[in-house]
C-alpha positions as CSV (number, residue, x, y, z in Angstrom):
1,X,0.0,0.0,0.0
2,X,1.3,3.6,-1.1
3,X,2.2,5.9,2.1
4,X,1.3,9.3,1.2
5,X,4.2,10.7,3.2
6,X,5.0,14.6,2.8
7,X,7.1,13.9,0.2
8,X,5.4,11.7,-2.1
9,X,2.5,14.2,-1.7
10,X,4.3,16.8,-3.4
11,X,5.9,14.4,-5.9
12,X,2.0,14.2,-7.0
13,X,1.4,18.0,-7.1
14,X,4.4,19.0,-9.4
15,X,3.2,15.9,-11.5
16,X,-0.5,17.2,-11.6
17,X,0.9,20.9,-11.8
18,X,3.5,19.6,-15.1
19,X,0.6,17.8,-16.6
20,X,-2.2,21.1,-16.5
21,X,1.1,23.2,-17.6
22,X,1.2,21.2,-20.5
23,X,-2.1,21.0,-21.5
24,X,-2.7,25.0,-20.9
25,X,0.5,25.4,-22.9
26,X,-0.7,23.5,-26.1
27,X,-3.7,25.7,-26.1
28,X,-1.6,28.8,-26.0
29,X,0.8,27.2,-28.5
30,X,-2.5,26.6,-30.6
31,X,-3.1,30.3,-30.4
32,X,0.2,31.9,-30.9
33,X,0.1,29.7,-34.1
34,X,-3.2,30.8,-35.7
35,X,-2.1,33.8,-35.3
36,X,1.1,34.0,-36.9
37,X,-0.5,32.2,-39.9
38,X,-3.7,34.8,-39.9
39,X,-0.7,37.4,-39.7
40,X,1.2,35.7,-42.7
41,X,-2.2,35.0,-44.6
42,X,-3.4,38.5,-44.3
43,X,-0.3,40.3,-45.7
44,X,0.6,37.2,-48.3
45,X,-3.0,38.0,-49.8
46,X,-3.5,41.2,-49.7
47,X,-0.7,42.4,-51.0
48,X,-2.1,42.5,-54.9
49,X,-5.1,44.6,-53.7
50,X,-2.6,46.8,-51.6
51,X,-0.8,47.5,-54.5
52,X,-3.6,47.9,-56.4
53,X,-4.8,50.1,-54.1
54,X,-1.6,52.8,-54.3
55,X,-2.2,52.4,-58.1
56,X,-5.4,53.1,-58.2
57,X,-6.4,55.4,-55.3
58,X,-2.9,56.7,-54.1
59,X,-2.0,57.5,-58.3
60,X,1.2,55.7,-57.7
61,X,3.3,54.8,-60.9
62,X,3.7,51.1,-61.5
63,X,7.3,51.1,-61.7
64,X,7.4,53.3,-57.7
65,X,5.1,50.0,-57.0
66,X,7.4,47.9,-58.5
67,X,10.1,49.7,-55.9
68,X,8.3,49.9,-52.9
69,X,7.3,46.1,-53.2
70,X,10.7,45.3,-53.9
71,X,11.7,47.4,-50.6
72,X,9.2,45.8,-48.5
73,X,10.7,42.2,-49.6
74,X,14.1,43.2,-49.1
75,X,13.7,44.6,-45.4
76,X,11.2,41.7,-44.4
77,X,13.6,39.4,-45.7
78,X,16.8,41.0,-43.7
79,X,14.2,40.9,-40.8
80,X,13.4,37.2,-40.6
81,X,16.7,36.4,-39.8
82,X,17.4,38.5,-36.4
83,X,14.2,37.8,-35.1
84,X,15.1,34.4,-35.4
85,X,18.0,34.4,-33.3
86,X,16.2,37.0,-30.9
87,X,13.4,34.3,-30.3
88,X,16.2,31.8,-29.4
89,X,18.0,34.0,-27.0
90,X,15.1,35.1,-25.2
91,X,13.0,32.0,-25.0
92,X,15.0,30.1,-22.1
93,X,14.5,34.1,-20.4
94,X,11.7,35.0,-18.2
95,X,8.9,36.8,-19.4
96,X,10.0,39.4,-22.1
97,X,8.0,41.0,-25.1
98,X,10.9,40.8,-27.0
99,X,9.7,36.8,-28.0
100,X,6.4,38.5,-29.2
101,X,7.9,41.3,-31.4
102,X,10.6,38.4,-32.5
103,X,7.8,36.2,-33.6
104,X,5.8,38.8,-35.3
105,X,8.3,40.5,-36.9
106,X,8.9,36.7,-38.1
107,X,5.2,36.0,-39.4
108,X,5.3,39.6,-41.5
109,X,8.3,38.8,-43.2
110,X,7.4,35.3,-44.2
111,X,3.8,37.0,-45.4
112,X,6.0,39.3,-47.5
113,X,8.0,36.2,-48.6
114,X,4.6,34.3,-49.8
115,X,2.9,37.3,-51.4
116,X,5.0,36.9,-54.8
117,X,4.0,33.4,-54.9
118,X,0.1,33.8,-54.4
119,X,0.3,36.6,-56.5
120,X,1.5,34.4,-59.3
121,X,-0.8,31.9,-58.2
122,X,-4.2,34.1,-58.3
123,X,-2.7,35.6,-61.7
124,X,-2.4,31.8,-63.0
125,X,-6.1,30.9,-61.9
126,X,-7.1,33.9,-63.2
127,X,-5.5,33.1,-67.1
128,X,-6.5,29.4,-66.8
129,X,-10.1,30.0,-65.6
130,X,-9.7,27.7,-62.6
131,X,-10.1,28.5,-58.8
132,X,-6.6,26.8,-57.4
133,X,-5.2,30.1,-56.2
134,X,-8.9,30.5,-54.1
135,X,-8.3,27.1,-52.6
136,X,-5.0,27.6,-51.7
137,X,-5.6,30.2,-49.9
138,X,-8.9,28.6,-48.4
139,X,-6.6,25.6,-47.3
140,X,-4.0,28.2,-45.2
141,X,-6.5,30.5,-43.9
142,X,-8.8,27.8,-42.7
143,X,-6.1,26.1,-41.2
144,X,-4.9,29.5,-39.3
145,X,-8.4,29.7,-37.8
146,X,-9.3,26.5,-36.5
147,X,-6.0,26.9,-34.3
148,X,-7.2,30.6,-33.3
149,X,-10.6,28.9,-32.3
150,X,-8.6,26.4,-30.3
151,X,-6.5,28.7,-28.4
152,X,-9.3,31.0,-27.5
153,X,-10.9,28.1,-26.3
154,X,-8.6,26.9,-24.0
155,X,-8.1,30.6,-22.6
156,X,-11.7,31.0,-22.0
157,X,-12.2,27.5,-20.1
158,X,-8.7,27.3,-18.6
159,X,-9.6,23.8,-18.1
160,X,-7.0,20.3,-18.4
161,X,-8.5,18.5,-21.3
162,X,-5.2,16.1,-21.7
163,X,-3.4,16.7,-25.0
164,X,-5.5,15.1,-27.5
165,X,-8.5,16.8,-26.9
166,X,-6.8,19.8,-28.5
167,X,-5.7,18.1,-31.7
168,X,-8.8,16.2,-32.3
169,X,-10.9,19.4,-31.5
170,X,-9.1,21.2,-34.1
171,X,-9.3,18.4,-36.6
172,X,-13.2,18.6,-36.0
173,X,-13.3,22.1,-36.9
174,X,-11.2,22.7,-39.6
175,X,-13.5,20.3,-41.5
176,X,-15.8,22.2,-40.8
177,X,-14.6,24.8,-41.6
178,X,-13.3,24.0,-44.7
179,X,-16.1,21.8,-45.9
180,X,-18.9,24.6,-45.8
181,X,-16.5,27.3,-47.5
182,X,-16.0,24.9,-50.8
183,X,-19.7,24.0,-50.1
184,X,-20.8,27.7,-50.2
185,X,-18.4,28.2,-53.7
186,X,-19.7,25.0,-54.9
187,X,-15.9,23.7,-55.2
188,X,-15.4,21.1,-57.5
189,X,-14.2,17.6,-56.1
190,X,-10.6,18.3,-56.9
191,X,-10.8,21.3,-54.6
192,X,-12.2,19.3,-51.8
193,X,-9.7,16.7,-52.4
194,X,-6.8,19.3,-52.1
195,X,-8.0,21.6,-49.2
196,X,-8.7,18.2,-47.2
197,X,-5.0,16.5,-48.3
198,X,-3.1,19.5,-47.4
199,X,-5.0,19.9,-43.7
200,X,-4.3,16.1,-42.9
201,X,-0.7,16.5,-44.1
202,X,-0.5,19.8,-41.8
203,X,-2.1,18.3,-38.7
204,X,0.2,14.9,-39.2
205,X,3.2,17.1,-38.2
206,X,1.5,18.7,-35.3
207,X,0.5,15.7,-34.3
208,X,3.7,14.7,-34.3
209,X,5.6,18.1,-32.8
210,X,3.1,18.0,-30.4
211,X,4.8,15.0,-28.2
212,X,7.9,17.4,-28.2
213,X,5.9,20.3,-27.1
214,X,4.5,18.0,-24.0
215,X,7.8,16.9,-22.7
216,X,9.4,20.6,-23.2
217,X,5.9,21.7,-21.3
218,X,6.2,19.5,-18.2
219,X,10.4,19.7,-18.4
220,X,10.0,23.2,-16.9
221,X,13.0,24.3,-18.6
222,X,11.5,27.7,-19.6
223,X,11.6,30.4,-17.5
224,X,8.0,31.4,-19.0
225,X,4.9,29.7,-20.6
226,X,4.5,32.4,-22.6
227,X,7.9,32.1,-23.5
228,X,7.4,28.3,-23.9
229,X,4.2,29.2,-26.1
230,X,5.6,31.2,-28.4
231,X,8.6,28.9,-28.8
232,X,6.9,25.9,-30.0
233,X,3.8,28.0,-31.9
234,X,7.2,29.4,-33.7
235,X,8.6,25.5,-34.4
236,X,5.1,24.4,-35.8
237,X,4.9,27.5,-38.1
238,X,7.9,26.8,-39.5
239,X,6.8,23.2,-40.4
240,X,3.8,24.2,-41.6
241,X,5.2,26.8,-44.0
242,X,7.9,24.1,-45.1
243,X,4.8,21.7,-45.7
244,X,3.1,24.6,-47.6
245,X,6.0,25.1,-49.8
246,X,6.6,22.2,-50.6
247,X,2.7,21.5,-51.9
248,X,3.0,24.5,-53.8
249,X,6.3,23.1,-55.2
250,X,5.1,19.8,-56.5
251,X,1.9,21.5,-57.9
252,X,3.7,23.8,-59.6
253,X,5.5,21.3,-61.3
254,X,2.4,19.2,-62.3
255,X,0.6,22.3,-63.9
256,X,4.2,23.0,-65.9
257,X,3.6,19.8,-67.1
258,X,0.0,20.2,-68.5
């Protein structure tokens, strides 16, 4: 029979204490992720209407445009870089808003990085008469607010609900979600197919990060959770973005060869 002596007592809090950590942590890590991708999505699609927009309202010339996009990708790009290395010196640190304006920073200069290609995307659709460029974007944006949804969620009920519950959750509504937005542009089956292949192949690597995230959770290496947060929302961005990529990639190359 176990003795609950004083010691094996709080052996069981900092267990219990490691374990609601964790599963707080995944919800925040949830959040800090849609957001960065809602960040990214935002700026990597609406960067043809913004430059529309200085054409058409601000009376810009199209080769200023031309520069000032150019600019924008230059700087973003020289950006990325030190807020890398400023999200890895601050995260073992306690509590510092440095990790938020690192990650951001991050997020707007990967948008800026991904606006050329949707651009070229939406300009392809537009020549061949399909929609891919509209479920591409459906596909990232979709996938940016089901793990918003989550992380509010867990903020609001503050509750342990293990470390499944989040992933399956936000399996649950991402279909949703992305099933009623082809149903309400009456996507063909193609579309469905693709929107539904990338979002498995996303959530299969946060499925798989997320085992890392747990033990870094309960390790209590990190001086903050918000710290700890931001950290691995920063390491499942990057996978996802890699994933995106390399879709786009291998599409690419399959519509070069039609």
């Amino acid at each position: 029979m176990e003795q609950f002596t004083p010691e094996v007592t709080t052996k069981k809090t900092k267990i219990k204490r490691a374990e609601d950590s964790a599963s707080l942590s995944m919800f925040k890590v949830f959040l800090w992720m849609g957001l960065g991708l809602l960040i990214t999505g935002v700026i990597a699609l609406g960067m043809p209407d913004f430059l529309l927009f200085l054409i058409n309202t601000m009376g810009m010339s199209t080769s200023a445009v031309n520069t000032t996009y150019i600019t924008l990708m230059v700087v973003s790009s020289l950006l990325m870089l030190p807020s890398i290395i400023l999200m890895n010196l601050k995260a073992w640190r306690p509590k510092s808003v440095w990790m938020v304006i690192g990650y951001v920073t991050y997020c707007v200069g990967m948008g800026m990085r991904l606006s050329d290609t949707m651009m070229y995307l939406f300009m392809d659709s537009i020549a061949t008469g399909t929609s891919f460029g509209l479920t591409i974007s459906i596909t990232f944006l979709a996938t940016a607010g089901c793990f918003l949804l989550m992380g509010l969620f867990g903020a609001f009920t503050k509750k342990n609900l293990g470390v499944l519950v989040p992933f399956l959750l936000t399996l649950m509504i991402g279909a949703m979600i992305i099933s009623l937005v082809n149903f309400f542009l009456r996507s063909n089956l193609i579309y469905w197919i693709v929107d539904f292949v990338m979002f498995a192949v996303i959530l299969l690597v946060v499925a798989i990060d997320m085992g890392r995230i747990r033990r870094l959770a309960q390790s209590g290496g990190f001086s903050s959770e918000n710290n700890l947060a931001i950290y691995c929302a920063y390491s499942l961005y990057v996978d996802f973005i890699n994933i995106f990529i390399r879709i786009l990639y291998y599409v690419a190359l399959v519509r070069r060869n039609d």
